[in-house]
N, CA, C and O atoms as CSV, one atom per row, in Angstrom:
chain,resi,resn,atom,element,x,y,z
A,1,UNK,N,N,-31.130,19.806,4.301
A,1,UNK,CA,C,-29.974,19.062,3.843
A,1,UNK,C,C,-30.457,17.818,3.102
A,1,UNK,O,O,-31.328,17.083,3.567
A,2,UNK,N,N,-29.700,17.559,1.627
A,2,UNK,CA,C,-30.224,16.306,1.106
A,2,UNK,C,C,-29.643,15.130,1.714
A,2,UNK,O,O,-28.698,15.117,2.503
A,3,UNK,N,N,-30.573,13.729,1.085
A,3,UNK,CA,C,-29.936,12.710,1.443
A,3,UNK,C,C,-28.983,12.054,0.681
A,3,UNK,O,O,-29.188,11.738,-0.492
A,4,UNK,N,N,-27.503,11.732,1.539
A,4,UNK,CA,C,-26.932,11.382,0.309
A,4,UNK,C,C,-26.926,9.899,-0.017
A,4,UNK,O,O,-27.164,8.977,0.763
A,5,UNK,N,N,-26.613,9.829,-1.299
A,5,UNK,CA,C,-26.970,9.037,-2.336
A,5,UNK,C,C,-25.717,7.420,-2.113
A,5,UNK,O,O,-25.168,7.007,-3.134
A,6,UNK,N,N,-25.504,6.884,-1.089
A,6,UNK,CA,C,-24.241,6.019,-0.655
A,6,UNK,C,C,-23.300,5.146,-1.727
A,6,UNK,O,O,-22.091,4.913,-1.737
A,7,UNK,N,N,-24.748,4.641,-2.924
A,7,UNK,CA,C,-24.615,3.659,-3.989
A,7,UNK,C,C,-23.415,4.626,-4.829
A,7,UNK,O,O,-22.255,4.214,-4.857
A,8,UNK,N,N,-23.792,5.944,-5.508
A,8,UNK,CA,C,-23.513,6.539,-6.467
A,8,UNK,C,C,-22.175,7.865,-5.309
A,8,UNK,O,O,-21.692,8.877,-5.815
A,9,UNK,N,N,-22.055,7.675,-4.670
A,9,UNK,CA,C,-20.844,8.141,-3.683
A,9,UNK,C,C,-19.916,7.258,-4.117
A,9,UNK,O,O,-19.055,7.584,-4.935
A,10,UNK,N,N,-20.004,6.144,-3.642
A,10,UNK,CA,C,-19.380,4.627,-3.471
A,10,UNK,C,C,-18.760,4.681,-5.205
A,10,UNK,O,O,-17.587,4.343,-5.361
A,11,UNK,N,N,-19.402,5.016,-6.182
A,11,UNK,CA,C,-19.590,4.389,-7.407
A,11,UNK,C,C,-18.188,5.596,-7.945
A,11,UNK,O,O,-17.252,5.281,-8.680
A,12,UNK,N,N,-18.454,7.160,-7.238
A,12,UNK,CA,C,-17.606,8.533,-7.432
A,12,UNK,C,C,-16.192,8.138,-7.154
A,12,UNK,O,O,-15.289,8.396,-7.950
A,13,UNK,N,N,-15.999,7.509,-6.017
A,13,UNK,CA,C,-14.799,7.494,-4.755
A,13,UNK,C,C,-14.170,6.024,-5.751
A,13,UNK,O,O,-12.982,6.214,-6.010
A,14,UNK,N,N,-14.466,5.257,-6.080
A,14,UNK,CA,C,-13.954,4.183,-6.775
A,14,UNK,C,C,-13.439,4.470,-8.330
A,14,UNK,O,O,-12.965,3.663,-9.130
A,15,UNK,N,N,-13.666,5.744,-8.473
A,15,UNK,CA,C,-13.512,6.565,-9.783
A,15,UNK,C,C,-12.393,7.584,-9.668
A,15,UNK,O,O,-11.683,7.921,-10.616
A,16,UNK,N,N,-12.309,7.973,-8.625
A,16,UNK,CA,C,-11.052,9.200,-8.115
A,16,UNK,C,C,-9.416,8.294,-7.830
A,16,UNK,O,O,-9.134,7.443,-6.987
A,17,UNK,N,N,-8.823,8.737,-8.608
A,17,UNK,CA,C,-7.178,8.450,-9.015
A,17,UNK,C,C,-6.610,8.476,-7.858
A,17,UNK,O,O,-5.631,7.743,-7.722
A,18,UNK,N,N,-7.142,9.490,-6.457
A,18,UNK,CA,C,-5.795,9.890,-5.845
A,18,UNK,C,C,-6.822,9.046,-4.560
A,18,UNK,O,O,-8.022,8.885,-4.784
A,19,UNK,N,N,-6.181,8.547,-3.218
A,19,UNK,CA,C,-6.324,8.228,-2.401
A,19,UNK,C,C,-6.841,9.254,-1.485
A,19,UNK,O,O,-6.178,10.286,-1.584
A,20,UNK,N,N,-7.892,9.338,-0.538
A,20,UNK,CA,C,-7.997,10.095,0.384
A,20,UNK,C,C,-7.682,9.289,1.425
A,20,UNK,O,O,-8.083,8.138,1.597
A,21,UNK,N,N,-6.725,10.116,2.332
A,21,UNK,CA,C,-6.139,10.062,3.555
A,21,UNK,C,C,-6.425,11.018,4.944
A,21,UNK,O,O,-6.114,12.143,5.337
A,22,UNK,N,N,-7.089,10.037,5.357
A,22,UNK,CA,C,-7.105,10.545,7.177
A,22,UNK,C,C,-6.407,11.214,7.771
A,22,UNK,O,O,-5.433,10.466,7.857
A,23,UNK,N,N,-6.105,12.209,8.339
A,23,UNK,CA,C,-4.861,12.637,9.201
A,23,UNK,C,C,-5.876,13.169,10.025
A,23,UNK,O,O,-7.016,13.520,9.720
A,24,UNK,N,N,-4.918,13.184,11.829
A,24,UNK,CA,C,-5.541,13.837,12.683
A,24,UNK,C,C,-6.269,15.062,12.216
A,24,UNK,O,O,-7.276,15.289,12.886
A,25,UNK,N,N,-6.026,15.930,11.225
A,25,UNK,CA,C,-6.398,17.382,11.318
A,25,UNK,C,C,-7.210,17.667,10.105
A,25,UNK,O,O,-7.567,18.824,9.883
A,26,UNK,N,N,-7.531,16.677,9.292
A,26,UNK,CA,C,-8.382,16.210,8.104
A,26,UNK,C,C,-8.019,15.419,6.927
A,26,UNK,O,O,-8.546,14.336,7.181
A,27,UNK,N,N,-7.364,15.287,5.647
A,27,UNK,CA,C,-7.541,14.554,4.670
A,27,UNK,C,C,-6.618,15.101,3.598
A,27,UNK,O,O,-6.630,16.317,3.403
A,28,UNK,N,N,-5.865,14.367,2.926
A,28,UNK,CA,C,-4.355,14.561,2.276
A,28,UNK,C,C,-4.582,13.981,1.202
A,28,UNK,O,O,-3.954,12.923,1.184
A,29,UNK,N,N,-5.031,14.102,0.501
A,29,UNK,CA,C,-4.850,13.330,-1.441
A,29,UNK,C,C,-4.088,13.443,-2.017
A,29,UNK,O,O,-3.589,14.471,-2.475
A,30,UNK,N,N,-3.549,11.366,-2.243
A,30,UNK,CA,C,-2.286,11.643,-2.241
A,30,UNK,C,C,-2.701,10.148,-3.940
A,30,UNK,O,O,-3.555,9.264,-3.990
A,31,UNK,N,N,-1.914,10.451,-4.698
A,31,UNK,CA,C,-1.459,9.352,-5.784
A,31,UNK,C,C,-0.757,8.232,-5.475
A,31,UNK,O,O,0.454,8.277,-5.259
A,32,UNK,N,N,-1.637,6.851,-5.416
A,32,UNK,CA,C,-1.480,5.874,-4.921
A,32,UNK,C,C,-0.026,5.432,-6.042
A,32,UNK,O,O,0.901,4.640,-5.873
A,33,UNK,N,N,-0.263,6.056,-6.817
A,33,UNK,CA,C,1.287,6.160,-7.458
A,33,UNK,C,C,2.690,6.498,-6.523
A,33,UNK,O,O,3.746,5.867,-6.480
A,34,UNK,N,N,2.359,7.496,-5.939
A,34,UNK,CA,C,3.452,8.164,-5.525
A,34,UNK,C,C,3.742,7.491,-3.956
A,34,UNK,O,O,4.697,7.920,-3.309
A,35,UNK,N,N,3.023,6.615,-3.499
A,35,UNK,CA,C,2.939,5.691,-2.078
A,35,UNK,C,C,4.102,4.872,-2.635
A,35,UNK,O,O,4.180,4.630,-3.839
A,36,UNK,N,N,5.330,4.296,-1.426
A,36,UNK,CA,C,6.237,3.453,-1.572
A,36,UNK,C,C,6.188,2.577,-1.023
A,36,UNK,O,O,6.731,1.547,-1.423
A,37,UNK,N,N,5.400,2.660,0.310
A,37,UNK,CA,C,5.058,1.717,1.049
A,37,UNK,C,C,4.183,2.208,2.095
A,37,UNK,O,O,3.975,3.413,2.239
A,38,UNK,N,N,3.558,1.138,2.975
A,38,UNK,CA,C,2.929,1.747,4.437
A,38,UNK,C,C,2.865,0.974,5.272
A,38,UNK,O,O,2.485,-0.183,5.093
A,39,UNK,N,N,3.235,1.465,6.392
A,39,UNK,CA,C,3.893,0.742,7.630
A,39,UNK,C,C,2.447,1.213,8.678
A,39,UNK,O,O,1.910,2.318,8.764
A,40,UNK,N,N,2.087,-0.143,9.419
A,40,UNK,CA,C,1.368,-0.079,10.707
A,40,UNK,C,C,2.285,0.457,11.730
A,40,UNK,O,O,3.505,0.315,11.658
A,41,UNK,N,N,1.407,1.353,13.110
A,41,UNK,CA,C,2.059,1.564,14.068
A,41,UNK,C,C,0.721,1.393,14.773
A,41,UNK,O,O,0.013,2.375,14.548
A,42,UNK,N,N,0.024,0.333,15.681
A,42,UNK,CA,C,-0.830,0.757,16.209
A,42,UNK,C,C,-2.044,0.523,15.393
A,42,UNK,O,O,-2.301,-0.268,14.485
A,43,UNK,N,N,-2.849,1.646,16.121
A,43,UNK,CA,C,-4.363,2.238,15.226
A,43,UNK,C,C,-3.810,3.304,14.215
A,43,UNK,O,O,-4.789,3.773,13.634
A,44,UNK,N,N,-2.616,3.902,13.746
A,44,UNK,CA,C,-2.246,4.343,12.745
A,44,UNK,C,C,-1.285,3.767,11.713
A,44,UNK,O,O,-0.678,2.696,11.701
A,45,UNK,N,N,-1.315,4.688,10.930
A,45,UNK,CA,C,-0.721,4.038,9.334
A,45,UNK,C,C,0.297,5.039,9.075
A,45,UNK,O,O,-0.035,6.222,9.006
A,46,UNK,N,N,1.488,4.685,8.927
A,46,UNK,CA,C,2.284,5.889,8.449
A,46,UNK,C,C,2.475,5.794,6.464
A,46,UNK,O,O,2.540,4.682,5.939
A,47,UNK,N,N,2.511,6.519,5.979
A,47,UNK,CA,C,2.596,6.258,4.275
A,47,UNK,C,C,3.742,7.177,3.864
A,47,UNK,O,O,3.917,8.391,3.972
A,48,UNK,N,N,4.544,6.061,3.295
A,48,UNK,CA,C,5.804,6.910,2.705
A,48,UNK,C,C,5.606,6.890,1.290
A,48,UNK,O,O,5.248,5.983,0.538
A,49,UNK,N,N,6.053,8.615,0.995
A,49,UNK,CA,C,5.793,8.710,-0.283
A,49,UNK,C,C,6.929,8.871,-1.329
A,49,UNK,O,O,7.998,8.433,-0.905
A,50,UNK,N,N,6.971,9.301,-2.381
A,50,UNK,CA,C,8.033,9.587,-3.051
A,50,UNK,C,C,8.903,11.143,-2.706
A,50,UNK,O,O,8.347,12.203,-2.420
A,51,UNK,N,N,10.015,10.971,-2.799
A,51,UNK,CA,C,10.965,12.259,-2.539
A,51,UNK,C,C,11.102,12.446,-0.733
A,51,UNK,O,O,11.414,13.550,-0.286
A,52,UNK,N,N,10.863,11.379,0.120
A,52,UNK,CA,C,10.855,11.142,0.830
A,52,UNK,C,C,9.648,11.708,2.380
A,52,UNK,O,O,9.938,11.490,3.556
A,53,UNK,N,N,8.854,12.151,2.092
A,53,UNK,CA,C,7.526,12.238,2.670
A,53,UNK,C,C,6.880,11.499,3.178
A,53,UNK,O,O,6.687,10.360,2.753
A,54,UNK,N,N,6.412,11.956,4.173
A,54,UNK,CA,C,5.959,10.864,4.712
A,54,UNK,C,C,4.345,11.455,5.921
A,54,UNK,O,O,4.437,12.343,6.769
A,55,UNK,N,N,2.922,10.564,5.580
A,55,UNK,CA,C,2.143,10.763,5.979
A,55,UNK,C,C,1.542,9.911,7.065
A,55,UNK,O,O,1.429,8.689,6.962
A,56,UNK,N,N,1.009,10.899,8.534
A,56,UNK,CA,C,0.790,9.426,9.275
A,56,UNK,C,C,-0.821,10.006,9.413
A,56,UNK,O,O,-1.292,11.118,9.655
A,57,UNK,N,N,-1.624,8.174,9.027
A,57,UNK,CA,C,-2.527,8.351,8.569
A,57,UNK,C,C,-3.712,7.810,10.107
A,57,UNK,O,O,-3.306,6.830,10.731
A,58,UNK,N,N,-4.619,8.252,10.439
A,58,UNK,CA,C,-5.278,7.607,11.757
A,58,UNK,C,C,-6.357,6.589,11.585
A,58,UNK,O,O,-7.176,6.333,12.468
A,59,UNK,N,N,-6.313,5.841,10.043
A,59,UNK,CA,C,-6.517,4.909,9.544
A,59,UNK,C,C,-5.446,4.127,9.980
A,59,UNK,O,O,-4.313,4.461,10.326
A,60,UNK,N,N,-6.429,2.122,9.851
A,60,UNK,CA,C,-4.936,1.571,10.627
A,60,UNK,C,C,-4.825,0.348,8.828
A,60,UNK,O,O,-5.536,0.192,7.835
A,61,UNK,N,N,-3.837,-0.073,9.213
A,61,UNK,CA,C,-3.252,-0.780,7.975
A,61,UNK,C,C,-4.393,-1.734,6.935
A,61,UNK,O,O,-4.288,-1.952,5.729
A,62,UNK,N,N,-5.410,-2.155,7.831
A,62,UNK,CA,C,-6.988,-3.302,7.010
A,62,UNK,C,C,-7.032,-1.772,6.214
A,62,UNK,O,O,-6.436,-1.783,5.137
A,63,UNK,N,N,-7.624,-0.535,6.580
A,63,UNK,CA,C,-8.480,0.348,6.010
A,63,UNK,C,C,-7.631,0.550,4.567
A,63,UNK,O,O,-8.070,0.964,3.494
A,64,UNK,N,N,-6.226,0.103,4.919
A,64,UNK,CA,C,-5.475,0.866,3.047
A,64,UNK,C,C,-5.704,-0.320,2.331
A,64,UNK,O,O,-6.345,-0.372,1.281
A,65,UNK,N,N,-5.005,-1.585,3.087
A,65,UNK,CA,C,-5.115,-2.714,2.319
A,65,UNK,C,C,-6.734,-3.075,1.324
A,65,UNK,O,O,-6.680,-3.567,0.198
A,66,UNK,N,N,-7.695,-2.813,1.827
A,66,UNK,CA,C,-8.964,-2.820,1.198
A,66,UNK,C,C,-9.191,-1.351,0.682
A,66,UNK,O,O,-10.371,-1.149,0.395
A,67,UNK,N,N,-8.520,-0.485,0.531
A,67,UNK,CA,C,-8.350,1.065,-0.228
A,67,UNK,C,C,-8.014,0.794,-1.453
A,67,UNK,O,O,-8.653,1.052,-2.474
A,68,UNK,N,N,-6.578,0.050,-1.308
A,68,UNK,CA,C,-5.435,-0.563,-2.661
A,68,UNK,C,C,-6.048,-1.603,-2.851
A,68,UNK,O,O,-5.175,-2.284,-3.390
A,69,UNK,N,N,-6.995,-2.267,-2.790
A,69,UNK,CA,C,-7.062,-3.860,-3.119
A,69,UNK,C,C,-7.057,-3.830,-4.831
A,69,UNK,O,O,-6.823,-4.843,-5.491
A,70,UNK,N,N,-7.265,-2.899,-5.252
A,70,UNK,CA,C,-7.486,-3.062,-7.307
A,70,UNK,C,C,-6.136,-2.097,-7.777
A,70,UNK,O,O,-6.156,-1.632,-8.916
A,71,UNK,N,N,-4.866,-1.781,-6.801
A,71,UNK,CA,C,-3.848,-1.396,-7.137
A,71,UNK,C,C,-2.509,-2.512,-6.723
A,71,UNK,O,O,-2.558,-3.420,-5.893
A,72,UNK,N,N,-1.243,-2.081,-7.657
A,72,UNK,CA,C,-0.513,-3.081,-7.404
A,72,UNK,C,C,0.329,-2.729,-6.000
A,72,UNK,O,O,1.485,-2.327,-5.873
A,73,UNK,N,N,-0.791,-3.063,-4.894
A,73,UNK,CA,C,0.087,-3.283,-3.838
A,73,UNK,C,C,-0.615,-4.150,-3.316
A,73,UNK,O,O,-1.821,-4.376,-3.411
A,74,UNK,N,N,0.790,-5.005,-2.328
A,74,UNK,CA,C,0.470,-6.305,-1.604
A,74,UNK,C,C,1.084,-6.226,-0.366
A,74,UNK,O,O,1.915,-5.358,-0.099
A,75,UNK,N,N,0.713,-7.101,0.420
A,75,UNK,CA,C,1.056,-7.009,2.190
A,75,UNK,C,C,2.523,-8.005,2.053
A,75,UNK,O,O,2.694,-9.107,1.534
A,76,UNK,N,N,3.243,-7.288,2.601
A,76,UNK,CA,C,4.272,-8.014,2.651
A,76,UNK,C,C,4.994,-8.779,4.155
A,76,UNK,O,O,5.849,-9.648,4.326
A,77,UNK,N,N,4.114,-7.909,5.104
A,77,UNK,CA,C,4.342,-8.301,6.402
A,77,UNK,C,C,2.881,-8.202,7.285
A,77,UNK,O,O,1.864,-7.705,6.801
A,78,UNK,N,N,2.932,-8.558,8.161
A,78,UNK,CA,C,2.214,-8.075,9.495
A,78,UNK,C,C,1.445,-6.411,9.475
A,78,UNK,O,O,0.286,-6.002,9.545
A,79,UNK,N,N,2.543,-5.898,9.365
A,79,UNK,CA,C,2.735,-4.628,9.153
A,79,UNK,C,C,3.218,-3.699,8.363
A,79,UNK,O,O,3.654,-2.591,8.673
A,80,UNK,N,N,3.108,-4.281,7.137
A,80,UNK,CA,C,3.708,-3.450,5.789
A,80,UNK,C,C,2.886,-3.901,4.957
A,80,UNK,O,O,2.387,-5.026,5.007
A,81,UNK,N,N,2.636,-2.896,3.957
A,81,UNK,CA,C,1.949,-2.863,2.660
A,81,UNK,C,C,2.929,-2.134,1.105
A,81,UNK,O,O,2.933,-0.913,0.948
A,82,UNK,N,N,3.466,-2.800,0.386
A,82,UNK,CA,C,4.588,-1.731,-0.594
A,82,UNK,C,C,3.872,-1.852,-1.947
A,82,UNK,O,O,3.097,-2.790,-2.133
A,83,UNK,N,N,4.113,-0.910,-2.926
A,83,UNK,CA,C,3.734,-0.627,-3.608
A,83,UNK,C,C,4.821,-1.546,-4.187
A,83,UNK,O,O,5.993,-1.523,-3.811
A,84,UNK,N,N,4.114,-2.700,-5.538
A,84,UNK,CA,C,4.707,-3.285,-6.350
A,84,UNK,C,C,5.830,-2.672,-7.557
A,84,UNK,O,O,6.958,-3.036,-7.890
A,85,UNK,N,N,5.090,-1.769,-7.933
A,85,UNK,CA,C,5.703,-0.973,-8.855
A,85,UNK,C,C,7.635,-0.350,-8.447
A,85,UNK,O,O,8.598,-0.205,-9.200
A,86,UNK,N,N,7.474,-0.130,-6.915
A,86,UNK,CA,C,8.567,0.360,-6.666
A,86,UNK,C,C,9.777,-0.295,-6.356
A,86,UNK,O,O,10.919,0.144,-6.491
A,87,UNK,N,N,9.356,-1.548,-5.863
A,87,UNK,CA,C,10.171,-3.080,-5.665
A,87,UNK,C,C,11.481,-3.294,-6.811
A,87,UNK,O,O,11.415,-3.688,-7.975
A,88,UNK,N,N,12.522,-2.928,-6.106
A,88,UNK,CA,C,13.929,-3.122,-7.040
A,88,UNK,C,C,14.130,-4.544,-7.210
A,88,UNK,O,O,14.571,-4.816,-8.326
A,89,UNK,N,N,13.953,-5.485,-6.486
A,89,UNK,CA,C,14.472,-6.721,-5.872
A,89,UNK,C,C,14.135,-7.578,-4.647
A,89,UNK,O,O,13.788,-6.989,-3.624
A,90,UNK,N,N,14.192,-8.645,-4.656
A,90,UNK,CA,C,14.023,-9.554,-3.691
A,90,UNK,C,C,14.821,-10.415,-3.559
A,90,UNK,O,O,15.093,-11.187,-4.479
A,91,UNK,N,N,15.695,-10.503,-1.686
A,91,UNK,CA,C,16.549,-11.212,-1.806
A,91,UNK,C,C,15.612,-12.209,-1.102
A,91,UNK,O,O,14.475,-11.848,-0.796
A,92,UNK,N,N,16.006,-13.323,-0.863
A,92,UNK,CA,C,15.381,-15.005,-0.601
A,92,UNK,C,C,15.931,-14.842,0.961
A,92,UNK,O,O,16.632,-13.916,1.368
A,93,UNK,N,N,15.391,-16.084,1.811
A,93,UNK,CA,C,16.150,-15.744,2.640
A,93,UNK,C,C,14.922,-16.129,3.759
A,93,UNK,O,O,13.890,-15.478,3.593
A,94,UNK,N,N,14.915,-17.012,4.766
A,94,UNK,CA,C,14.353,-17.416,5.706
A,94,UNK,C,C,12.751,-16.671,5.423
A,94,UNK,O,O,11.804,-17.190,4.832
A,95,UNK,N,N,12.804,-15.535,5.944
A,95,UNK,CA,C,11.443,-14.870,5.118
A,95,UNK,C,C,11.739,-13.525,4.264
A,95,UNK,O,O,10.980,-12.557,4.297
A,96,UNK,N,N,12.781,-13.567,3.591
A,96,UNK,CA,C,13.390,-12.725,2.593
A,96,UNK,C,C,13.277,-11.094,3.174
A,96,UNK,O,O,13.114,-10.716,4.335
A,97,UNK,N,N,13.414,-10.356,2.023
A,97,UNK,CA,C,13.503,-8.914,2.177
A,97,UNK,C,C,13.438,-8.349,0.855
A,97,UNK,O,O,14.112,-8.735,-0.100
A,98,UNK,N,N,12.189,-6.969,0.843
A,98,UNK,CA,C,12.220,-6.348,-0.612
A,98,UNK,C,C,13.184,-5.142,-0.600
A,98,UNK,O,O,13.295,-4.494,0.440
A,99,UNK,N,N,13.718,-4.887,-1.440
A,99,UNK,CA,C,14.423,-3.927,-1.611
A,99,UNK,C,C,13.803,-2.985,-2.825
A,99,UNK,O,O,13.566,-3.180,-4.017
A,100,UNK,N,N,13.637,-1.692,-1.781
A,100,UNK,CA,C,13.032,-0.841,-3.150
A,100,UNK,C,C,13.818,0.504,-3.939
A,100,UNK,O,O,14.914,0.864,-3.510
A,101,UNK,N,N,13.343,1.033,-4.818
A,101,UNK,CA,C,14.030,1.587,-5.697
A,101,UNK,C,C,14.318,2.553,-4.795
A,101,UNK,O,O,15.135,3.278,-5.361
A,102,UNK,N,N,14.062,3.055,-3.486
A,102,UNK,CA,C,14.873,3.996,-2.978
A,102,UNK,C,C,15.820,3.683,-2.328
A,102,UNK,O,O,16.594,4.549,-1.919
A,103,UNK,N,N,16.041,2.107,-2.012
A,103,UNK,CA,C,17.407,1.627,-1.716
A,103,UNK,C,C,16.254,1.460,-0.181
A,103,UNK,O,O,16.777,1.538,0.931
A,104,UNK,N,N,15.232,1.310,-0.263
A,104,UNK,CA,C,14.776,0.826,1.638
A,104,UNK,C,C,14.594,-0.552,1.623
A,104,UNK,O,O,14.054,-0.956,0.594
A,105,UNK,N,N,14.911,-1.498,2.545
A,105,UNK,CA,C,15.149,-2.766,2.475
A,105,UNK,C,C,13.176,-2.617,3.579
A,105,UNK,O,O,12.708,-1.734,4.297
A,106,UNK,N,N,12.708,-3.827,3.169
A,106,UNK,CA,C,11.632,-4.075,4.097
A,106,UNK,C,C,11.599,-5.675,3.740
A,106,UNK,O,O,11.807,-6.333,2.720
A,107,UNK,N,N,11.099,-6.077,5.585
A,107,UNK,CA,C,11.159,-7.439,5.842
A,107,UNK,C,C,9.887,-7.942,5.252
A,107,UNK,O,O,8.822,-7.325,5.259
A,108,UNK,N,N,10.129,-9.293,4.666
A,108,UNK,CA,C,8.972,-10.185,4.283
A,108,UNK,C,C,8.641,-11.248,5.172
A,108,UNK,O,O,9.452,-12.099,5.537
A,109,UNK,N,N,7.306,-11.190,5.558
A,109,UNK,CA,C,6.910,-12.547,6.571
A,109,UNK,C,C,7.143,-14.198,5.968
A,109,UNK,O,O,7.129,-14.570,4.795
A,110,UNK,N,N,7.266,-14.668,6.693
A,110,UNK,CA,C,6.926,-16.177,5.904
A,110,UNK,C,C,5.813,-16.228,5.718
A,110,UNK,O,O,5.546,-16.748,4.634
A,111,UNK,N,N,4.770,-15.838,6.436
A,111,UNK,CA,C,3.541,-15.883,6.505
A,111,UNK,C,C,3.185,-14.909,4.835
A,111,UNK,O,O,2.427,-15.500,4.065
A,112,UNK,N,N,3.567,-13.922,4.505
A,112,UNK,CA,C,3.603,-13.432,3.232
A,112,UNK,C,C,4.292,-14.024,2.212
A,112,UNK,O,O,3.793,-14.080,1.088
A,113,UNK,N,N,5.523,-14.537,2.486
A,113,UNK,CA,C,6.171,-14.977,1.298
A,113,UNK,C,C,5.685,-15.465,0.150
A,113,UNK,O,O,6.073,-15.075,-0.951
A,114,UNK,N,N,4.750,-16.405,0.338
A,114,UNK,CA,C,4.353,-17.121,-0.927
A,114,UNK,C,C,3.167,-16.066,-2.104
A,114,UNK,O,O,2.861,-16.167,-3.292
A,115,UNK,N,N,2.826,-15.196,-1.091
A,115,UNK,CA,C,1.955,-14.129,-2.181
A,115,UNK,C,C,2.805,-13.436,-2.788
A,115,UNK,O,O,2.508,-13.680,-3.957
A,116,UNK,N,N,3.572,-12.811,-2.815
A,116,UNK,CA,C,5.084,-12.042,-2.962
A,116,UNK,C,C,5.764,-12.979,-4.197
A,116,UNK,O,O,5.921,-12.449,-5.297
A,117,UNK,N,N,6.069,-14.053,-4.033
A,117,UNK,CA,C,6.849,-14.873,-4.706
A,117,UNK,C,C,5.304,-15.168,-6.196
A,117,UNK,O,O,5.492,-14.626,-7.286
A,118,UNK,N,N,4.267,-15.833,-6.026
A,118,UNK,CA,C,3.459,-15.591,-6.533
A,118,UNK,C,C,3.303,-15.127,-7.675
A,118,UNK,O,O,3.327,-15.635,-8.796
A,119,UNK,N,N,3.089,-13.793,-7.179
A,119,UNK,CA,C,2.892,-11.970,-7.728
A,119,UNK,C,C,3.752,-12.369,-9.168
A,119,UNK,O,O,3.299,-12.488,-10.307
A,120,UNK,N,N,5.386,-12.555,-8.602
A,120,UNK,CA,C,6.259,-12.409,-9.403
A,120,UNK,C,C,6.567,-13.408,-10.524
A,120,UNK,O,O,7.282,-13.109,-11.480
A,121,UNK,N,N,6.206,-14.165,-10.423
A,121,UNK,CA,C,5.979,-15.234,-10.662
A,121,UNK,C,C,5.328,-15.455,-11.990
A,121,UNK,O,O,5.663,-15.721,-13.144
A,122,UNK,N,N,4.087,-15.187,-11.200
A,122,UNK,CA,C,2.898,-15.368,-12.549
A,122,UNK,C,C,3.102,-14.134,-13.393
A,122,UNK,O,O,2.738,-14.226,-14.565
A,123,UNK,N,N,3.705,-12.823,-12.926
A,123,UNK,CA,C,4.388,-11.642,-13.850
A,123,UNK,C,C,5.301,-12.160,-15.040
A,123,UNK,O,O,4.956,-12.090,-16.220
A,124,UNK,N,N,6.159,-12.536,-14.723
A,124,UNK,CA,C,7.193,-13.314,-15.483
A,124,UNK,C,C,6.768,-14.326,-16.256
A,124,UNK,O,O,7.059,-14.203,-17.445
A,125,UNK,N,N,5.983,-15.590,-15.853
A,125,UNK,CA,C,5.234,-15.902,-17.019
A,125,UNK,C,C,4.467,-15.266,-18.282
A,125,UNK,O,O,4.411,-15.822,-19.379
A,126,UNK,N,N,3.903,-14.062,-17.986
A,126,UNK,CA,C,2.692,-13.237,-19.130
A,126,UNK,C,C,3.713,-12.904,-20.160
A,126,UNK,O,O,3.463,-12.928,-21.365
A,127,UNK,N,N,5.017,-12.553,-19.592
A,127,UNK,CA,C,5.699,-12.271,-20.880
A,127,UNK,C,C,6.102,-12.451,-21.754
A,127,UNK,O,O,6.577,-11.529,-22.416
């Protein structure tokens, strides 16, 4: 058996479009496109996808957040991670709430708020 090569693995996997995902029973590649959000439970990750799917991953929420770190998603809670792209709206609000294009409301920490607000922020300026 050869040895493998970790640098030029590392270099492959940072090159591949679709996310590989953990599941108890092996590994789900999925388009970090098509992720709406992902919710901690625990030592697992559940990932909701588009058309309403949903993957629970035995990765826990650090392992996606540093997965997505060069995609547009940001932590919005404790325990949530949403994909920017899908974000309909944000209402304000003690520690607000995103509302996404599938009509799912998810809570924002205070402790998050200001990255969130941020994000949008400096978006709206570039234009």
């Amino acid at each position: 058996m050869s040895k493998l090569n970790t640098d030029i693995i590392a270099i492959k996997k940072s090159k591949l479009n679709r996310l590989s995902v953990p599941t108890t029973e092996g590994f789900e590649f999925v388009d970090a496109t098509d992720i709406d959000y992902l919710e901690a439970e625990i030592n697992y990750t559940h990932i909701y996808l588009s058309k309403n799917k949903k993957i629970t991953s035995s990765k826990n929420l650090g392992y996606y957040e540093d997965e997505l770190k060069t995609e547009p998603f940001i932590r919005i809670h404790n325990s949530t991670i949403v994909n920017l792209n899908k974000v309909k709206s944000y209402i304000r609000g003690d520690d607000g709430w995103v509302i996404l294009l599938t009509g799912k409301t998810l809570k924002v920490s205070k402790s998050k708020k200001d990255d969130l607000l941020f994000f949008f922020q400096e978006k709206k300026a570039k234009k």
